[in-house]
C-alpha positions in Angstrom: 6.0 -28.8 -5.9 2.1 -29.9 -5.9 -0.1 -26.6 -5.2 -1.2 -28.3 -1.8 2.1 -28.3 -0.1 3.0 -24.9 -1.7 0.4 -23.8 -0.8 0.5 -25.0 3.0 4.0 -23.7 3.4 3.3 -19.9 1.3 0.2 -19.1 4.2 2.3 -20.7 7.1 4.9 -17.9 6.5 2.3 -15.6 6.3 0.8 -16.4 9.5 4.0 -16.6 11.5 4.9 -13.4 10.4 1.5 -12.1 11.3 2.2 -12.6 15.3 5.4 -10.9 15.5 3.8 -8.0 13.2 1.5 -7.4 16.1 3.9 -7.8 19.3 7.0 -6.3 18.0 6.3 -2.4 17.3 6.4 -2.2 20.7 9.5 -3.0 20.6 9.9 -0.4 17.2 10.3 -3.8 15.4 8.8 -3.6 11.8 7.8 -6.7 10.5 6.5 -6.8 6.3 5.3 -9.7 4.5 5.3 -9.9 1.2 3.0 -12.1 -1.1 4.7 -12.5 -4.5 3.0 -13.7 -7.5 4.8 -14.8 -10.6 8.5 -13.3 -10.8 10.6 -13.8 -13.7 14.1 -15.0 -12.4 17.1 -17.1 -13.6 16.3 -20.1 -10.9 12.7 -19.8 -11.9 11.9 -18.5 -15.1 7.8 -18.2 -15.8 7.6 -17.0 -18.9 6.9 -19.8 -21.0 6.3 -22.1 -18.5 3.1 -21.5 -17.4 1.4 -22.2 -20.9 -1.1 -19.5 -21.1 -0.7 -16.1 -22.4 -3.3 -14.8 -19.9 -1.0 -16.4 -17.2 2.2 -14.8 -18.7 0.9 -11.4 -18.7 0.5 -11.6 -14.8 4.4 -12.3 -14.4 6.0 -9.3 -12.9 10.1 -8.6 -13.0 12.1 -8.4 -10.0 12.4 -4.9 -10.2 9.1 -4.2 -9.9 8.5 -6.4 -6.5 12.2 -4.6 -4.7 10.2 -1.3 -5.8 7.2 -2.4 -4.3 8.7 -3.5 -1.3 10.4 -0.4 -0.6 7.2 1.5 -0.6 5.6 -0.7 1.9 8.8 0.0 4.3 8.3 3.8 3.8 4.4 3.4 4.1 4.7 1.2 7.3 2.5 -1.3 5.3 2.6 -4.8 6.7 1.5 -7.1 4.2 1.6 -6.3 0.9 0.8 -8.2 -2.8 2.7 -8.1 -5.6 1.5 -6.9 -7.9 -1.0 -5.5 -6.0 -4.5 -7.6 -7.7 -3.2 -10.8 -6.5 -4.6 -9.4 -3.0 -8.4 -9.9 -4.3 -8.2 -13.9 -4.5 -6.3 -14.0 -1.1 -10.0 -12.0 0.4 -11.9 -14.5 -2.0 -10.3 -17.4 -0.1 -11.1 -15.2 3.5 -14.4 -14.6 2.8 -15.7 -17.9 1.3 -13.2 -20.9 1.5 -15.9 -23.5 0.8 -16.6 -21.5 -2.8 -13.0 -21.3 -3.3 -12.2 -24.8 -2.7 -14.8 -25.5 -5.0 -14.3 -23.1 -8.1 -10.8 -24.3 -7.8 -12.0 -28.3 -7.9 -13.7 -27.2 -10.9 -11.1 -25.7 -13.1 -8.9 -28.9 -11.9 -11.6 -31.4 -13.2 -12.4 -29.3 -16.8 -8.5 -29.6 -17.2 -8.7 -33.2 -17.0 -11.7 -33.4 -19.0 -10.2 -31.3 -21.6 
């Protein structure tokens, strides 16, 4: 899938889930999202693919995410990274879209150009 629509769909999950996360502990509904990065998996297997080594190191197993998630249900945490780094370019993208969208345009014009 192009990184457009991907990425469309990946933050309109995580602001649906956002509105229920507020309303619903009232009802002691819990409500966790979680923001995987790269997981190694038979349907989708990363290493390899992404053609980097840099990029291969950040591919986590799915072990490590059901740990993480756990935690985040014990610590009440309701919205959690995986692994937990991937939060800084999510607060990048918060604080300054405009530079974002930019750096991003960037990288995808050196590729061509390369």
């Amino acid at each position: 899938m192009p990184p457009g629509p991907y990425s469309a769909t990946k933050h309109a999950l995580v602001a649906f889930s956002r509105a229920p996360a507020a309303t619903l502990p009232a009802e002691g509904i819990r409500v966790h999202t979680v923001n995987p990065g790269f997981v190694e998996t038979p349907g989708f297997p990363q290493r390899g693919v992404l053609g980097s080594r840099l990029l291969e190191r950040t591919i986590v197993e799915p072990e490590y995410v059901a740990r993480r998630i756990v935690r985040a249900v014990e610590r009440n945490r309701p919205e959690i990274f995986v692994p937990g780094w991937y939060r800084v370019p999510a607060v990048a993208q918060w604080i300054a879209p405009g530079a974002v969208s930019r750096l991003m345009g960037r990288r995808r014009w050196a590729r061509r150009a390369g």
